[in-house]
C-alpha positions as CSV (number, residue, x, y, z in Angstrom):
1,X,66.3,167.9,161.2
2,X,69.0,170.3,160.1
3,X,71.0,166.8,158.4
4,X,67.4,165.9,156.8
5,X,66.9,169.3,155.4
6,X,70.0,169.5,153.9
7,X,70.1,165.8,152.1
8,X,66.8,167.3,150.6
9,X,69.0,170.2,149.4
10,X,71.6,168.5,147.7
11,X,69.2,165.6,146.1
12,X,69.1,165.7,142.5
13,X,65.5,166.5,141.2
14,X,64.6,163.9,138.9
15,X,62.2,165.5,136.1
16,X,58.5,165.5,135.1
17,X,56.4,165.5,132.1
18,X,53.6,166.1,130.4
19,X,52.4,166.3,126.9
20,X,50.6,168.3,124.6
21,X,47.9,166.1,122.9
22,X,45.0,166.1,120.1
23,X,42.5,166.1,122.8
24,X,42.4,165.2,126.6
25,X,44.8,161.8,126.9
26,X,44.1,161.1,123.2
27,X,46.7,161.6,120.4
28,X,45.3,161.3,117.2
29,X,47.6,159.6,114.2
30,X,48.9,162.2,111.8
31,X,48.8,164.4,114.7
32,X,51.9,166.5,116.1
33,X,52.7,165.2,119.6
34,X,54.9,167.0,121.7
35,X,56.2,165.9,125.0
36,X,57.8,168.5,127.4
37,X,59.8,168.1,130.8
38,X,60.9,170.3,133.8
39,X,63.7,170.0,136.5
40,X,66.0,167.6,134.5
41,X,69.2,169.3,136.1
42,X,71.3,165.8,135.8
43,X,71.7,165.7,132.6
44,X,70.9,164.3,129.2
45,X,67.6,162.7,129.6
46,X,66.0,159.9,127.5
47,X,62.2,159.4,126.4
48,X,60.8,156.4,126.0
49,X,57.7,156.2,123.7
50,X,56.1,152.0,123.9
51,X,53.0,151.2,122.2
52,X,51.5,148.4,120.2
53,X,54.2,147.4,117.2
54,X,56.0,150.4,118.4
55,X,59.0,151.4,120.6
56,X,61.3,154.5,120.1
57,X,63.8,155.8,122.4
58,X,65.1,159.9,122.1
59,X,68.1,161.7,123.9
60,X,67.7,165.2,124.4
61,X,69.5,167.7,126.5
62,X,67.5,170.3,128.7
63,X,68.1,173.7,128.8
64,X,69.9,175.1,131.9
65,X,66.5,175.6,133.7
66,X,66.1,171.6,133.2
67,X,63.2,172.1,131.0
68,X,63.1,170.3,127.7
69,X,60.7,169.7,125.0
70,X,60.5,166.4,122.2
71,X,58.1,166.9,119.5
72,X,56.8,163.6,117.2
73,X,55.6,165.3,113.6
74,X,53.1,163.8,111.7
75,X,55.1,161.6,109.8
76,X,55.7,160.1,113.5
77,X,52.4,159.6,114.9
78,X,51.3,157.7,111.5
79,X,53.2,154.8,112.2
80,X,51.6,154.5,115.5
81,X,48.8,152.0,116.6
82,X,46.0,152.5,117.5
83,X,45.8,151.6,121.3
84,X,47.3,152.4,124.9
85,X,51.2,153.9,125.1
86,X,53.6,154.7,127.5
87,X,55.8,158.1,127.5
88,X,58.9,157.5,130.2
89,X,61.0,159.9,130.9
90,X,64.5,158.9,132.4
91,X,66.7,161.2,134.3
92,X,70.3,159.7,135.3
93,X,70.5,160.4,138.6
94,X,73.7,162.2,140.4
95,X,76.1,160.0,138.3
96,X,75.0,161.8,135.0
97,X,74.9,158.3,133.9
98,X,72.2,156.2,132.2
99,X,72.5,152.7,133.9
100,X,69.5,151.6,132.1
101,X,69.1,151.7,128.4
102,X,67.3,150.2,125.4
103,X,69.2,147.2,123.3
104,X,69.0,144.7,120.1
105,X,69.9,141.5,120.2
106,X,71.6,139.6,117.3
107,X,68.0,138.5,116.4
108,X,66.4,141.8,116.2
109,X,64.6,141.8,119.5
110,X,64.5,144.8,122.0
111,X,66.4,144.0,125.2
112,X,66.4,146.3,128.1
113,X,70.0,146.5,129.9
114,X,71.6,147.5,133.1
115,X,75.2,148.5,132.1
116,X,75.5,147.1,128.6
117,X,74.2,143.6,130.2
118,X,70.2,142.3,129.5
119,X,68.0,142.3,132.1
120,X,65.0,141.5,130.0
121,X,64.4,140.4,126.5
122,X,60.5,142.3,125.2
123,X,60.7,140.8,121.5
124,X,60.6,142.7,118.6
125,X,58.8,146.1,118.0
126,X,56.8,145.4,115.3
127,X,55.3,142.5,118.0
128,X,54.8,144.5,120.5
129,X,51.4,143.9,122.4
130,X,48.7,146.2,123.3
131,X,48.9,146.2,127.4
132,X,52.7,148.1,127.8
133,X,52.0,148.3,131.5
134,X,54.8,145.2,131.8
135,X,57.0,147.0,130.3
136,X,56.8,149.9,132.3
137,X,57.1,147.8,135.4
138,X,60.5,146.0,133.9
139,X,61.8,149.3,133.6
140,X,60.5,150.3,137.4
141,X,61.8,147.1,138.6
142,X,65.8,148.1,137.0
143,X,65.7,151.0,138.6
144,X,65.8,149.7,142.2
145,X,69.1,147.7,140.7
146,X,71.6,147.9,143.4
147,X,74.3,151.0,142.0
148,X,71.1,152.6,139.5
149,X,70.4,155.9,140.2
150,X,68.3,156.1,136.9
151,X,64.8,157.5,138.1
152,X,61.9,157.0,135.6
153,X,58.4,159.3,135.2
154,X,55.4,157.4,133.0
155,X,52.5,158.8,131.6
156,X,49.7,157.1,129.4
157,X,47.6,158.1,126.4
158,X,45.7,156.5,123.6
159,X,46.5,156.5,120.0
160,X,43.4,156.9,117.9
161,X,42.6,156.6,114.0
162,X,41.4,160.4,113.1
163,X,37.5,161.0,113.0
164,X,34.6,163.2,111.8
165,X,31.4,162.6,113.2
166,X,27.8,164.6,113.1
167,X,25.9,165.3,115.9
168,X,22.7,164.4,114.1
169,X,23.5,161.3,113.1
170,X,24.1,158.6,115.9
171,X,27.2,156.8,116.8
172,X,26.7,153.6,115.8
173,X,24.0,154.5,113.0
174,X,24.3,152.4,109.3
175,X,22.8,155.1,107.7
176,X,24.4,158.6,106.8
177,X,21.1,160.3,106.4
178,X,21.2,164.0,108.0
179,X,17.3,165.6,108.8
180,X,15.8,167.2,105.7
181,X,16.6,171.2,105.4
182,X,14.2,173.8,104.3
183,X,15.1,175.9,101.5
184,X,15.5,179.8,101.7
185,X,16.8,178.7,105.2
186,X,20.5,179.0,106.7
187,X,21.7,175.4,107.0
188,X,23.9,174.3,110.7
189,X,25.8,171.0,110.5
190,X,27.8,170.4,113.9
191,X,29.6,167.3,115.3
192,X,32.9,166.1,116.8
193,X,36.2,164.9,116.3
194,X,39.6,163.5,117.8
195,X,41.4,166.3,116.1
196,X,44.2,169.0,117.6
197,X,43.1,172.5,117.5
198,X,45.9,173.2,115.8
199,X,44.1,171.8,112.5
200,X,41.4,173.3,110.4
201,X,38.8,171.1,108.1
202,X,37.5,171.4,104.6
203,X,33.7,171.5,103.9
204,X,32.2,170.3,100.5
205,X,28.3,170.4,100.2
206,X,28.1,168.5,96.2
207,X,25.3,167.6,94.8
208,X,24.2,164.4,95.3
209,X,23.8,163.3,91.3
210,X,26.2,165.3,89.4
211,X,29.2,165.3,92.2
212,X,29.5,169.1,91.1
213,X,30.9,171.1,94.0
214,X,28.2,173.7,95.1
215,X,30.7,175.3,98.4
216,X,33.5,174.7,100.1
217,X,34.8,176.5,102.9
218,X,37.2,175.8,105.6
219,X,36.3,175.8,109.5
220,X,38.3,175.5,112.5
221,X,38.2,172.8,115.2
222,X,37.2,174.0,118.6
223,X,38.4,172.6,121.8
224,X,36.0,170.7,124.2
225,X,36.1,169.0,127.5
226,X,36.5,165.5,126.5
227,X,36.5,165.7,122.4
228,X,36.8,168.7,120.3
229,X,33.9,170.2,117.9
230,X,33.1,171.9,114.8
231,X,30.6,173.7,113.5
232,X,29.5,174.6,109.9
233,X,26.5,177.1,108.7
234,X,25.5,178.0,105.4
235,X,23.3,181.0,105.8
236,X,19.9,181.8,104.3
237,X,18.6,181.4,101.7
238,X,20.7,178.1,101.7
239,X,20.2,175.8,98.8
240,X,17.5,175.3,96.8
241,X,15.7,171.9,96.5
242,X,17.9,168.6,95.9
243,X,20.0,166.0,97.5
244,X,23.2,166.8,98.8
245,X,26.4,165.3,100.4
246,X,28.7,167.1,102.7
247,X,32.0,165.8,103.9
248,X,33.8,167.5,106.4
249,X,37.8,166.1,106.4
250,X,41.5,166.9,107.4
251,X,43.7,167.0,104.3
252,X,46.7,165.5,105.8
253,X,45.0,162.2,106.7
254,X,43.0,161.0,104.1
255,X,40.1,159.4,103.2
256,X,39.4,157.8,106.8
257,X,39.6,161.3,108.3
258,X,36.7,162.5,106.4
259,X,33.1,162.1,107.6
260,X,30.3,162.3,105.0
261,X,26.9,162.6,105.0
262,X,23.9,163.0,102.5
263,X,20.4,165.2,102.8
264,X,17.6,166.6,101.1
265,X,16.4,170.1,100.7
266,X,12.7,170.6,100.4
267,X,10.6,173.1,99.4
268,X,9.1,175.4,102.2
269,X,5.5,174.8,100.9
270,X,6.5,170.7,100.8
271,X,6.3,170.9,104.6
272,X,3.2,171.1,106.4
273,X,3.2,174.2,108.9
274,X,3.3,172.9,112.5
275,X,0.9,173.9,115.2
276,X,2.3,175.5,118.2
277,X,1.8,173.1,121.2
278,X,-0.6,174.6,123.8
279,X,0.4,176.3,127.0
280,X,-1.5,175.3,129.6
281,X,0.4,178.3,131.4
282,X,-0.2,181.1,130.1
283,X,-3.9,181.4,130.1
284,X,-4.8,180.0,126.6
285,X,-6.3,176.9,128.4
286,X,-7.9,175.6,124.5
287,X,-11.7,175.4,124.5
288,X,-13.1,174.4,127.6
289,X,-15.4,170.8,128.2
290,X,-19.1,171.2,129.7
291,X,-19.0,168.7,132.9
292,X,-22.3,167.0,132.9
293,X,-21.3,164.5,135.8
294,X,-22.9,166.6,138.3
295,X,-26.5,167.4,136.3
296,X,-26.7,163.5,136.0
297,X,-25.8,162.5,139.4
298,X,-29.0,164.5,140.5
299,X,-31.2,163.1,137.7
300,X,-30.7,159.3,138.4
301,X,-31.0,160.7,142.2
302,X,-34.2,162.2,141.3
303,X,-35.2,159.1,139.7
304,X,-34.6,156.4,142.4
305,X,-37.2,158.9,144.6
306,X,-39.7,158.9,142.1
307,X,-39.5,155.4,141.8
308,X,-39.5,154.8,146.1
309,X,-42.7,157.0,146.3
310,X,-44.6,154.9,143.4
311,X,-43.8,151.8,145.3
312,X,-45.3,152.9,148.6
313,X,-48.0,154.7,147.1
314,X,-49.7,151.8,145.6
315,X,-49.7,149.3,148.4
């Protein structure tokens, strides 16, 4: 036990990852990514990032702790795809030496190598395909090499194009048409959106046949479990009477990060008031029916006699 305990001791800890994303296991392009590792105490470590079209290697040095942090800026994640990607983390062992690194061939194809020599040819980046779980395994399978001491950590996420949706219009709607507002009444758009937190988006409300801007105002996006939110209000007395489009976008993305929508102020008067629904538990029952089943039971009763004693009565 006491020879057990003390190889555990003297093992190298090989280091861990995670990463900050746009929302839960999503990064969203034109979105800072930033990956960050603890107990990395062999060494320079190198991060493998493996998508579709895509693969980028970076050597950083931890701090003395062993913890380290890569960030990707926006002009990064734009030349992602959208799609599944790997983030490996490669820590080299007791030697302090990478076995196990990224090469070119002659041709311009990405190579994986065990000591300057291929081990695997994965074609060229700009070729890459969607499913990088092979490529992961390659780079499992080297590090079982006899002499490799290279140890590898992977995590997955999903690359997505930035989006803007409403709440009241569905998912896979054609239309863009929001419900009609009232005027002299605070108008609530809401919706959701692949965005970090870390970004804030601009709201136009123009009208609808002279483009002219009537408000703009910037809101923040608000974290949620699986996909973040936003909200917008324009409070009371609203806008008067019209037809309106609103986009809600993220300046540093462009047009396809902009959701827009179109709706129609009406007059209060233009809407017929509507009736509150009855409750049936609060006492106000609604005028009560006369049952009449009962009285006319009795009087075709009364009847079939009448007729049984005329019958025997005239034999």
């Amino acid at each position: 036990m006491i020879v057990v305990l003390f190889a555990i001791m003297v093992m190298p800890a090989s280091a861990s990852l995670s990463y900050t994303s746009s929302t839960p296991q999503i990064i969203t392009k034109g979105d800072t990514f930033a990956i960050h590792g603890t107990d990395a105490k062999n060494g320079p470590v190198t991060v493998w990032i493996i998508g579709r079209n895509y693969f980028d290697t970076k050597s950083i040095t931890p701090e003395r702790n062993g913890n380290f942090t890569i960030t990707f800026k926006p002009e990064d994640t734009r030349k992602f795809s959208s799609g599944q990607y790997a983030v490996i983390v490669q820590d080299p062992g007791k030697s302090g030496t990478m076995e196990i690194e990224p090469g070119t061939t002659t041709s311009g194809n990405t190579t994986i190598m065990n000591r300057g020599k291929n081990i695997a040819v994965i074609g060229p980046p700009e070729s890459l395909p969607g499913n990088v779980q092979p490529i992961v395994a390659i780079l499992n399978e080297a590090t079982n090499i006899a002499g490799v001491d290279d140890s590898i950590v992977t995590e997955y996420f999903f690359v997505e194009e930035p989006f803007v949706r409403f709440d009241q219009i569905p998912k896979n709607s054609l239309g863009s048409q929001l419900p009609d507002q009232l005027t002299d009444s605070k108008i609530a758009m809401y919706g959701s959106t692949n965005m970090g937190t870390e970004n804030t988006l601009t709201v136009q409300i123009r009208n609808a046949t002279t483009n002219a801007v009537i408000t703009s105002k910037t809101i923040p996006i608000i974290a949620g479990l699986s996909v973040n939110r936003w909200s917008y209000e324009l409070n009371a007395p609203g806008l008067p009477t019209g037809d309106y489009l609103i986009s809600v976008g993220w300046l540093k993305a462009g047009t396809s990060s902009t959701g827009t929508a179109q709706f129609t102020v009406k007059d209060q008067t233009s809407t017929p008031p509507q009736l509150p629904p009855v409750n049936m538990t609060d006492g106000n029952e609604g005028p009560k029916q006369v049952d009449y089943s009962f009285l006319i039971s009795i009087t075709g009763l009364l009847f079939v006699i009448v007729l049984i004693i005329y019958a025997t009565w005239t034999r």
